[in-house]
N, C-alpha and C positions, 0 to 999 in steps of 0.2 A: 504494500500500500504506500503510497504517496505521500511523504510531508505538505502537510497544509499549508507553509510559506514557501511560496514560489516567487521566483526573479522577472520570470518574463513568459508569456501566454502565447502558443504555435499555434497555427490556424490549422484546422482539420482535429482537434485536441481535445476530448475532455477532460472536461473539469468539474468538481463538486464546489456547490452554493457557498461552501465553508472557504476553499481555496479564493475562490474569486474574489470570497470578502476577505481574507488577509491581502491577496493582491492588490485591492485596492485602496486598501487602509494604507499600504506603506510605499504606494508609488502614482505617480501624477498623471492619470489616465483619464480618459471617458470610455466607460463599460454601457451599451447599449443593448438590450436584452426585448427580446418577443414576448418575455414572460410579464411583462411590463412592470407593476412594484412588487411585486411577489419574488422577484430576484432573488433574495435574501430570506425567502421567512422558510423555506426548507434545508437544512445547513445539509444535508443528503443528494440533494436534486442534482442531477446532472446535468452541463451544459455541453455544447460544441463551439468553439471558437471558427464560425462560420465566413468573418472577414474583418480584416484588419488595416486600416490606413494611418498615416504620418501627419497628419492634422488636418483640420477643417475649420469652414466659413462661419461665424456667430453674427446673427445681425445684434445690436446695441438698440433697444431702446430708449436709451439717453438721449442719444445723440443721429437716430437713425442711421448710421453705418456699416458696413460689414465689414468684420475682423478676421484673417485669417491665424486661427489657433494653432500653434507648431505644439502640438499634443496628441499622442497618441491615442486611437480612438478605435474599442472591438466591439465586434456587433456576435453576440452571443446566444444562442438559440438552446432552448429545452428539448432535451431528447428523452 
């Protein structure tokens, strides 16, 4: 079995609820999930690291503009 703190998330990979929430508590990520807020409340549940990209666009509604976020950003799906 797997230690729960992991460094870095492969696409094609899973993962359990429990790992995803240490990864993301200890590194500057956006985790996007199908499961929508329920991500977390099964520390069991499995996911797949479905796609991964190098950052993305936020629009600001302060000030109406779009930010490009140099953050790393996975889109994770329940299996």
């Amino acid at each position: 079995m797997r230690q729960h703190r992991i460094n870095t998330l492969k696409q094609g990979e899973h993962y359990s609820a429990k790992e995803l929430d240490s990864f993301v508590s200890t590194t500057d990520v956006v985790l996007l999930s199908s499961n929508a807020s329920q991500l977390f409340s099964d520390p069991e549940r499995e996911y797949k690291v479905v796609h991964e990209v190098e950052g993305f666009f936020e629009h600001s509604s302060d000030d109406g503009e779009k930010y490009f976020r140099d953050k790393r950003a996975y889109v994770v799906e329940k299996v």
